[in-house]
C-alpha positions as CSV (number, residue, x, y, z in Angstrom):
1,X,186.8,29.4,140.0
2,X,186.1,25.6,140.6
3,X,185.8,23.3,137.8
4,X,181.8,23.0,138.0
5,X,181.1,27.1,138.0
6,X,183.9,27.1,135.0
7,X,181.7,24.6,132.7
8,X,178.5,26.4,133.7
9,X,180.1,29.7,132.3
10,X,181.3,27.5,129.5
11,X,177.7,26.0,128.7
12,X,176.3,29.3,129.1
13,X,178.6,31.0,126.5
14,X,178.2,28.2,123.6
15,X,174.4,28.6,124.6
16,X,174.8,32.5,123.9
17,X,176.3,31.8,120.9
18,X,174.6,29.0,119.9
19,X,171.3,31.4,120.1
20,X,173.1,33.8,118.1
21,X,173.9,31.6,115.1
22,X,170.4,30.6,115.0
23,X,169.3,34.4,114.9
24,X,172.0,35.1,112.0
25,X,171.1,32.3,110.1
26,X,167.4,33.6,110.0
27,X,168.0,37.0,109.4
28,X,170.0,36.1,106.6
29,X,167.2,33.9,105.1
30,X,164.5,36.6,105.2
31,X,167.3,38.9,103.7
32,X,167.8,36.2,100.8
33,X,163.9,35.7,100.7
34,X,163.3,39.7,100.2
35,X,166.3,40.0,97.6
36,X,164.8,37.4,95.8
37,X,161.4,38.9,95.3
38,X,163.2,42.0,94.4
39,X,164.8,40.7,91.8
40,X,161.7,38.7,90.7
41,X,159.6,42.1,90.2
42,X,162.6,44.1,88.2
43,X,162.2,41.1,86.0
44,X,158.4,41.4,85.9
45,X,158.4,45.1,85.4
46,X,160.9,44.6,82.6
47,X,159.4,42.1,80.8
48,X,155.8,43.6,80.7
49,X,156.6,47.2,80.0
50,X,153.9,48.8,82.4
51,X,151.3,46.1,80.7
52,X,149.5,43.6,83.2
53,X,150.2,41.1,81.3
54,X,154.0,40.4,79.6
55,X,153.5,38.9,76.1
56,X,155.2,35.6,76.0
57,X,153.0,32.6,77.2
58,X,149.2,33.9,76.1
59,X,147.2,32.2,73.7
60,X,147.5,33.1,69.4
C-alpha cells in the first residue's frame, strides 16, 4: 500500500470514529436528560402524595 492510500485509510478510520464519539456522546446526553426527569417526577409524586399540588410553597 503506498503512503498516500495508507493516510486515506487512516483519515477515513479517525473520521469513523470520530462520528462515533459524536453519536456516543449524544446518546448519552439524552440518556442523562431522561434519567433526570425520571428522577424529578419520583420526587414530584413523593412529595404531593397523589395531590396536584405538594404543600410546601402555597400561600397561609
Amino acid at each position: 500500500m503506498s503512503g498516500k492510500r495508507r493516510l486515506e485509510l487512516y483519515e477515513r478510520v479517525k473520521q469513523i470514529l470520530e462520528s462515533a464519539r459524536v453519536t456516543a456522546a449524544c446518546s448519552i446526553n439524552t440518556t442523562q436528560v431522561v434519567a433526570n426527569w425520571l428522577i424529578g417526577r419520583e420526587i414530584v409524586e413523593e412529595e404531593q402524595k397523589g395531590k396536584k399540588r405538594a404543600g410546601y410553597g402555597g400561600f397561609c
